[in-house]
N, C-alpha and C positions, 0 to 999 in steps of 0.2 A: 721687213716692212719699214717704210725710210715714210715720215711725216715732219712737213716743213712749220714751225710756227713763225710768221713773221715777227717782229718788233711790235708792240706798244707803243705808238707814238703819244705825247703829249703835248696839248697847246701850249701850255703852260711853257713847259721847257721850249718848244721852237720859236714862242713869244720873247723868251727873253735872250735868247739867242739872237734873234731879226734884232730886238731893241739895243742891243751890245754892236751888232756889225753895221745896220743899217740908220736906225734914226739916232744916235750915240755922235756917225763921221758927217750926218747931215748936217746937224745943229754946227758940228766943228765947222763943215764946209762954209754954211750961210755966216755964220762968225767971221771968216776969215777969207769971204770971197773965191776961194778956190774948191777947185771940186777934185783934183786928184787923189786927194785921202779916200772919198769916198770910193772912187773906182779901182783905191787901193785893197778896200777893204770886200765889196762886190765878186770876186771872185772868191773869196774865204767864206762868205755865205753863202754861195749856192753849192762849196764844197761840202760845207758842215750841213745844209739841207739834201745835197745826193748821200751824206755816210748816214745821216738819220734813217734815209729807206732803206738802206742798203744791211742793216744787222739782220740776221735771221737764225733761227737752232732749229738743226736737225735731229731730229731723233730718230735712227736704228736700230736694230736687234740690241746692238751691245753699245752704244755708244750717244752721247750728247755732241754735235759736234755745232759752237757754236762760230759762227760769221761775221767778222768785225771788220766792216767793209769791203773791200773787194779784194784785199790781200793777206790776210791775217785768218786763220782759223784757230780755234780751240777745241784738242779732242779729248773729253772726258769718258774714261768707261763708266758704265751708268751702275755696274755693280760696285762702284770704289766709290759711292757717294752714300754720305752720310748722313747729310741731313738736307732741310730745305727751312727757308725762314723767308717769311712777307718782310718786308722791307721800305723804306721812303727813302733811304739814304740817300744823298746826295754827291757820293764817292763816286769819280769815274768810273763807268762801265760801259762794257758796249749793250746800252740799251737807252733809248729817244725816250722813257718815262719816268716819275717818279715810283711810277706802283710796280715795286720790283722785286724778287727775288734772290734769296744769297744761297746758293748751295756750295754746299761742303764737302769737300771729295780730300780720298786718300788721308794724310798725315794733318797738314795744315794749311789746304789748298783751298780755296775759296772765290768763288766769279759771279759776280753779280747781274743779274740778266733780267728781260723783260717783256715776257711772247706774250704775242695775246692768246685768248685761251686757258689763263694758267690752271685753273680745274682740271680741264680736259690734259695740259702738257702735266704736269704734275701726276694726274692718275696712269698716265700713260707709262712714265717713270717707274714707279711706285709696281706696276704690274709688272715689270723687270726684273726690279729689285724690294721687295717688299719691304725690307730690313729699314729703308728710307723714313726720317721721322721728320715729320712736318710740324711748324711751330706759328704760331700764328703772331 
């Protein structure tokens, strides 16, 4: 059985993202008469808005497999995981939210993520690997 949870997005974070690439080179631009900065910066925002849609975690039989953009995967086996913890951190991860996730796999491995659903992705887990202890 293969179930996709997409990404969490948050306003919050894709607001200050827009307010970093977008109104940040306007103010420059209106400042300084020119507008190239900004059309410097316009294609770096609607990068950073297609990799926001683009994270998503699979889960199969045996496996976490999570999607960090369109070339990068991460495959965790779901019985090598140890723990799960709620999270806000604000550490790079491939996940568009602050309401996040740290799970703990193997020795000292650790990936932070952000599905919606996480009740349901979490129990889905958990019915895998039971061993899994969640921390709130």
């Amino acid at each position: 059985m293969k179930t996709i949870y997409p990404t969490k997005q948050s306003p919050l974070l894709l607001s200050i993202v827009a307010f970093l690439m977008i109104v940040v080179p306007v103010i420059f631009c209106l400042r300084a008469s020119e507008w190239h900065p900004f059309f410097v910066c316009l294609p770096f925002f609607l990068f950073f808005l297609a990799l926001f849609t683009s994270f998503k975690y699979e889960v199969t039989d045996d496996q976490l497999i999570v999607h960090q953009a369109w070339f990068f995967k991460e495959v965790i086996n779901i019985n090598r995981i140890k723990s799960i913890e709620f999270t806000h951190t604000i550490l790079s991860a491939p996940a568009a939210s602050f309401d996040r996730l740290r799970i703990c796999y193997n020795k000292y491995d650790e990936i932070i993520i952000s599905p919606q659903r996480q009740k349901e992705f979490i129990g889905q887990l958990k019915a895998i690997n039971p061993q899994i202890t969640i921390t709130d």
